[in-house]
C-alpha positions in Angstrom: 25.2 -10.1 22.8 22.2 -12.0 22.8 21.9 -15.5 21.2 20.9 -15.6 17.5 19.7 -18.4 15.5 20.4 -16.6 12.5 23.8 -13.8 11.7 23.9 -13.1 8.3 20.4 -11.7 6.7 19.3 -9.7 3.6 16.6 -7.4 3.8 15.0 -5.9 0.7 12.0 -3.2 -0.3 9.8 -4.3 -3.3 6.8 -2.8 -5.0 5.6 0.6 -4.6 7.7 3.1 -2.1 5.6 4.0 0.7 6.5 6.2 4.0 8.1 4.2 6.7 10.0 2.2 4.7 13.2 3.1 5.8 12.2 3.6 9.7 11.5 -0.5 9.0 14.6 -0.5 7.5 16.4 1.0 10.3 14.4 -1.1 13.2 15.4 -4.5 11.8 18.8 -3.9 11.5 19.5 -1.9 14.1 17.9 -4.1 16.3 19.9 -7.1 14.9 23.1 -5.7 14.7 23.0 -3.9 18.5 21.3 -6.8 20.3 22.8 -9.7 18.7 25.9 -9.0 16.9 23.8 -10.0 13.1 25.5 -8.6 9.9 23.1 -7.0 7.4 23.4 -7.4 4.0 20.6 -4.7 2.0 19.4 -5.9 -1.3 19.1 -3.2 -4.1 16.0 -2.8 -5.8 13.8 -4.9 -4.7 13.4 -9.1 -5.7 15.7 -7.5 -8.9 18.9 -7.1 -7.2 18.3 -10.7 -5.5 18.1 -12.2 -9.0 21.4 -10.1 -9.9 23.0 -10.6 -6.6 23.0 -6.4 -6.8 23.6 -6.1 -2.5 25.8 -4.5 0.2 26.7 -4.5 3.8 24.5 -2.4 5.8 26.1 -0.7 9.0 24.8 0.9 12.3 26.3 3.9 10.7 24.9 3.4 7.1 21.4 4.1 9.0 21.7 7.2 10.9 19.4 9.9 9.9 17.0 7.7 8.1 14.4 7.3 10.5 12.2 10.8 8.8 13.8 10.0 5.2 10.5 8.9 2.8 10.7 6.7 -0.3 13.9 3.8 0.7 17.5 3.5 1.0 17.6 0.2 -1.2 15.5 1.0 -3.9 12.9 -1.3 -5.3 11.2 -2.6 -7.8 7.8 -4.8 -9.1 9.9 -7.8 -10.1 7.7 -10.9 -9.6 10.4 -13.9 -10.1 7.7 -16.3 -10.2 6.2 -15.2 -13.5 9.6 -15.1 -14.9 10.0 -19.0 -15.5 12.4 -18.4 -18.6 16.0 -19.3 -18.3 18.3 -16.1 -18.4 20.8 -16.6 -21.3 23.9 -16.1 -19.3 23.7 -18.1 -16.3 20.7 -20.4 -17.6 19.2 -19.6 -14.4 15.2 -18.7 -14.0 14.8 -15.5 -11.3 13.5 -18.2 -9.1 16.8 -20.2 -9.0 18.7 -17.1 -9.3 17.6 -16.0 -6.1 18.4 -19.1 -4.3 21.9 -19.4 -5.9 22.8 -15.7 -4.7 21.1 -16.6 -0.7 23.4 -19.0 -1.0 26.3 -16.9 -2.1 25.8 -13.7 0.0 25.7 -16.4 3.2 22.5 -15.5 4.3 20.8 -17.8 6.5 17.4 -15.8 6.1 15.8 -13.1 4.3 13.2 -9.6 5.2 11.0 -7.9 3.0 9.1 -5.3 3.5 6.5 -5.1 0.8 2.8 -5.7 0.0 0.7 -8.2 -1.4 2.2 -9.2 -4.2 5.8 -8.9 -2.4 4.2 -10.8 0.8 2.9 -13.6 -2.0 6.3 -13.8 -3.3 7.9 -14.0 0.2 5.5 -17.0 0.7 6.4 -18.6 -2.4 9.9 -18.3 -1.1 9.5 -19.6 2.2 8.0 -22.8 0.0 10.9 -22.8 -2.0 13.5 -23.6 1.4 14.0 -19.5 2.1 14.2 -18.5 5.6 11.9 -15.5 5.2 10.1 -12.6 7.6 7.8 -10.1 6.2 6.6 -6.8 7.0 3.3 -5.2 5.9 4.3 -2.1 3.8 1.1 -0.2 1.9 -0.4 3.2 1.3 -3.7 1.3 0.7 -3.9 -0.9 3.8 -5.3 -3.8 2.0 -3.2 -6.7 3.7 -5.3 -8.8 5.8 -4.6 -10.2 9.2 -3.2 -6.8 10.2 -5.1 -3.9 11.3 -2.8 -1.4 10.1 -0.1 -1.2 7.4 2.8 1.7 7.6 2.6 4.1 4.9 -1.3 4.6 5.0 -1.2 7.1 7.5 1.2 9.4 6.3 -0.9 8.5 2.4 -4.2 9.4 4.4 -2.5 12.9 6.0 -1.3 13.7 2.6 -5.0 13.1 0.7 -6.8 14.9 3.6 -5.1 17.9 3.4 -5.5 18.0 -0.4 -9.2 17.6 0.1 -9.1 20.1 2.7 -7.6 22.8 0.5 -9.9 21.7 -2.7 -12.7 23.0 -0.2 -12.1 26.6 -0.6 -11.5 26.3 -4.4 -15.1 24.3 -4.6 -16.9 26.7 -2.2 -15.2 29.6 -4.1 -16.4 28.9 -7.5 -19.1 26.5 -7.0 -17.8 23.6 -8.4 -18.2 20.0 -8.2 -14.7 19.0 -6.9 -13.8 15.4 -7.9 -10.2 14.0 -6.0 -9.0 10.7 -7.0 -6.7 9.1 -4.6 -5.1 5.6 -4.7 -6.6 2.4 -4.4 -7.2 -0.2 -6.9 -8.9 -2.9 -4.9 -9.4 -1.6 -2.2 -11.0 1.7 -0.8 -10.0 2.3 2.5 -7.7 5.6 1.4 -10.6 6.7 0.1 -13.0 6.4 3.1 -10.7 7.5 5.3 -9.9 11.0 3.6 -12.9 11.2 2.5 -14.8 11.0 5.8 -11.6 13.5 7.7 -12.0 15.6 4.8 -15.8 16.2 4.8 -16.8 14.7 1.4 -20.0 14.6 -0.1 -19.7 11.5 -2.1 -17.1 9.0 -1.6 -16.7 6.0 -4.3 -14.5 3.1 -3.5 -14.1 -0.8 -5.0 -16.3 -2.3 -2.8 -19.6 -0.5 -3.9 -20.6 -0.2 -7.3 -21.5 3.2 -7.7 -24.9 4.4 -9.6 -24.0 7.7 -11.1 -27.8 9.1 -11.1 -27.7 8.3 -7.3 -25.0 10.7 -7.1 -26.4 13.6 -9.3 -29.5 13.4 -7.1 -26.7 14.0 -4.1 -25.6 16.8 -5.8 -28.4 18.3 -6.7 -30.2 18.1 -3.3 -27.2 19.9 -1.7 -27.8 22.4 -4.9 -31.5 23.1 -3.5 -30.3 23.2 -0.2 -28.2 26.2 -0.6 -25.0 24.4 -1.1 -23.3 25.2 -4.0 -20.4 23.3 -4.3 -19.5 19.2 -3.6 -16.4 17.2 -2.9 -16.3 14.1 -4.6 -13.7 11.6 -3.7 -13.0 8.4 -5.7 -10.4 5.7 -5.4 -8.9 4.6 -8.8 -10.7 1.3 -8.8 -14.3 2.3 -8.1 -16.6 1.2 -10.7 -20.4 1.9 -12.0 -22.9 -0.9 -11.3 -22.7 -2.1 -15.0 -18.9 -2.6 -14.7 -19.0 -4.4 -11.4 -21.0 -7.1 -13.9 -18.2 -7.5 -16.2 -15.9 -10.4 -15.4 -11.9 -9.6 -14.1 -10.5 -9.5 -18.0 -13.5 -7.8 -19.2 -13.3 -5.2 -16.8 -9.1 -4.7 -17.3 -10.2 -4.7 -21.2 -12.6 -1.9 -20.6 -10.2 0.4 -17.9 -7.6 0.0 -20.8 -9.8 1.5 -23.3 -10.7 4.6 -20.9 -8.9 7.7 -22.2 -8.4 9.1 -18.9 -8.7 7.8 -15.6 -11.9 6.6 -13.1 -11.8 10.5 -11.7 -11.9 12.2 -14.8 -14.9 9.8 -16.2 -16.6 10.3 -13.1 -16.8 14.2 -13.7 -17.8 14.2 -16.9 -21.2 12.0 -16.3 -21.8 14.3 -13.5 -21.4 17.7 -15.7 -24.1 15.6 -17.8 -26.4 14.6 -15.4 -26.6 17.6 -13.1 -25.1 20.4 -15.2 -22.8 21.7 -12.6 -19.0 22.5 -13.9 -16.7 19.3 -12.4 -13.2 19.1 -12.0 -10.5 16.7 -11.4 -7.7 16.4 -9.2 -5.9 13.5 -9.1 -3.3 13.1 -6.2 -1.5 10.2 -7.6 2.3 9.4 -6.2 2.0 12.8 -3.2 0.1 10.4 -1.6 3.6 8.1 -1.5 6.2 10.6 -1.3 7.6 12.4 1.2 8.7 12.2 5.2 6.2 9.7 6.8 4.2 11.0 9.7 5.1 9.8 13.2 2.3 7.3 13.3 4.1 5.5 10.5 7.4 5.8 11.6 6.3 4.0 15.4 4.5 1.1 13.2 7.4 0.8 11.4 9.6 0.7 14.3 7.3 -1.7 15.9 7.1 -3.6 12.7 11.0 -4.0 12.7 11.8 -4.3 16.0 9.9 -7.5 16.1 10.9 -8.8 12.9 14.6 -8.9 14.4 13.7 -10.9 17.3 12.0 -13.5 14.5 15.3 -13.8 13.1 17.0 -14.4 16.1 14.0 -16.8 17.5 14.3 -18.7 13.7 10.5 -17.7 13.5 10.3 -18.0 9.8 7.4 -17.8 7.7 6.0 -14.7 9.1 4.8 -11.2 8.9 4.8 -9.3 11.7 1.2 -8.0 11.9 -0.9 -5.6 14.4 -4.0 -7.2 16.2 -5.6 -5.3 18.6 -2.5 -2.9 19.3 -0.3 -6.0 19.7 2.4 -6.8 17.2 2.1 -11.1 16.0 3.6 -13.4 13.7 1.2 -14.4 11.3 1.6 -17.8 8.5 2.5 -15.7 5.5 0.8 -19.1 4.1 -2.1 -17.7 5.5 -2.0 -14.0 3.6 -0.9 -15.2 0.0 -3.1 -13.7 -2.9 -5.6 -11.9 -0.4 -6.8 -8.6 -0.3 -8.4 -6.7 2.6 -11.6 -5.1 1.1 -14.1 -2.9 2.9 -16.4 -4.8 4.8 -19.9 -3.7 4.2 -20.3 -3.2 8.0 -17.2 -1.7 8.3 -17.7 0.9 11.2 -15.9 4.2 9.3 -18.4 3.0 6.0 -21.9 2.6 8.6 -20.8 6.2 10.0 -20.3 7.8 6.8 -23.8 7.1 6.0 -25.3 7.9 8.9 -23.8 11.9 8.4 -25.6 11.4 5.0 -22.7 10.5 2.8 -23.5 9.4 -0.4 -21.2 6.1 -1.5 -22.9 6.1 -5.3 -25.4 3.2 -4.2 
């Protein structure tokens, strides 16, 4: 066996589920446990089963045949200890102390979590705290930064792209406006993506207020032109020009007060402006679920692989990230509370105009 700075770890999933969790999963530990003799310990459900010290070995055996397996063997969850400052009545413990009384009592001389931003912003606030910690970029909406490429997008984009590939025949069949929401809050880049592979017409995302007479005019143009039918994609957080004005509480005010979601409202102002039947398909969690494509599941590997050498290096404070096809540690100091957003001269966005998609401005 190799030398190891560290032989007891916990390793944990938190936030949403996303495809190549548990080919992470699986890297890291088998890694550590083959090459330098490390015990596992997996946390269940997330930051949750820290704070109730809810965790179990995990053997080279418990991970055979999880490599294809979507969603992830330990569960998870969208606790955020941080916010939690009140005292539990039991063990008059905050989450925050919790956790570092039960890393104390599982033995673990660090921690991995696999997670997103608000799991990678925790993981950084652990570090802070005295936590030996190592994090991996999990996300269907690839919206980390310092890393080109998160796992779970891939096998996210495969799934929306061969929804709006099959919407086609249903739009050119009846000719229909075809509106497919797909995930993304903040940021579009599932939306791009899919909606460039899939051939859409319009595509509205985050990170350009769209103008919805700018996209009837689309629409109607391809109308004159002999095309009957147009696939409109939109992420969940695009928003019109006169909500990209409203400041962050306003505009969460206003989404709250919307009856059904960005998609749906999208459809209905283009049945008024162009006249054309619309309707809605919203993808929602198929774009999570499900085995990961092989793209996701060598990331992941990647992504794991590397994350065990960190623990046996003692190189804490990181994510493992990919730069230019190379796997590197980056400061998760340097990640906290950041969001990867479409770049205006983002190269898929420049040639997505240039074949004469129409991104609502």
């Amino acid at each position: 066996m190799k030398g190891s700075a560290v032989k007891t770890f916990g390793i944990l999933t938190s936030g949403g589920d996303a495809p190549g969790l548990n080919a992470a999963i699986r890297a890291v530990c088998r890694t550590a446990i083959l090459q330098y003799g490390m015990k596992a310990i997996g946390i269940h459900n997330g930051y949750r089963g820290l704070v109730k010290l809810d965790a179990a070995e995990l053997t080279a055996a418990d991970l055979r045949g999880v490599l294809a397996q979507g969603g992830t063997i330990l569960g998870t969850s969208r606790e955020k200890p941080f916010k939690n400052t009140e005292a539990d009545e039991e063990t008059g413990l905050t989450q925050v102390e919790a956790i570092k009384e039960n890393y104390r009592k599982l033995g673990l001389d660090a921690l991995v979590v696999l997670g997103g931003n608000g799991t990678n912003t925790t993981a950084g606030q652990l570090s802070r705290e005295g936590l030996n910690v190592i994090a991996l970029p999990k996300t269907i909406d690839n919206d980390i930064v310092k890393t080109d490429m998160t796992f779970g997008f891939h096998t996210a984009l495969t799934v929306a792209t061969e929804a709006i590939d099959r919407i086609h025949t249903t739009a050119h069949s009846h000719s229909r406006i075809m509106v497919i929401e797909t995930m993304g809050h903040k940021a579009g880049w599932l939306g791009l993506y899919s909606g460039v592979a899939g051939g859409g017409d319009v595509i509205l995302v985050p990170e350009i207020p769209y103008d919805i007479n700018s996209i009837a005019r689309k629409v109607l143009k391809r109308r004159d032109e002999g095309c009957k039918f147009s696939i409109v994609v939109v992420a969940e957080g695009a928003k019109s020009i006169e909500e990209a004005k409203l400041d962050r509480k306003a505009f969460k005010k206003a989404r709250k007060e919307m009856q059904n979601s960005i998609g749906y409202r999208v459809a209905h102002e283009l049945e008024e402006a162009t006249g054309l039947e619309s309707r809605v398909t919203v993808l929602g969690y198929l774009q999570r679920g499900g085995t990961p494509v092989p793209y996701d599941r060598i990331l992941a590997t990647q992504f794991g692989v590397e994350a065990a050498h960190y623990l046996a290096e003692g190189k804490f404070g990181y994510l493992t990230a990919l730069q230019n096809n190379r796997i590197v540690g980056v400061p998760l100091f340097d990640i906290a509370g950041q969001t990867k957003v479409i770049p205006q001269d983002n190269q898929m966005l420049l040639s997505g105009r240039e074949l004469g998609i129409c991104f609502g401005d």
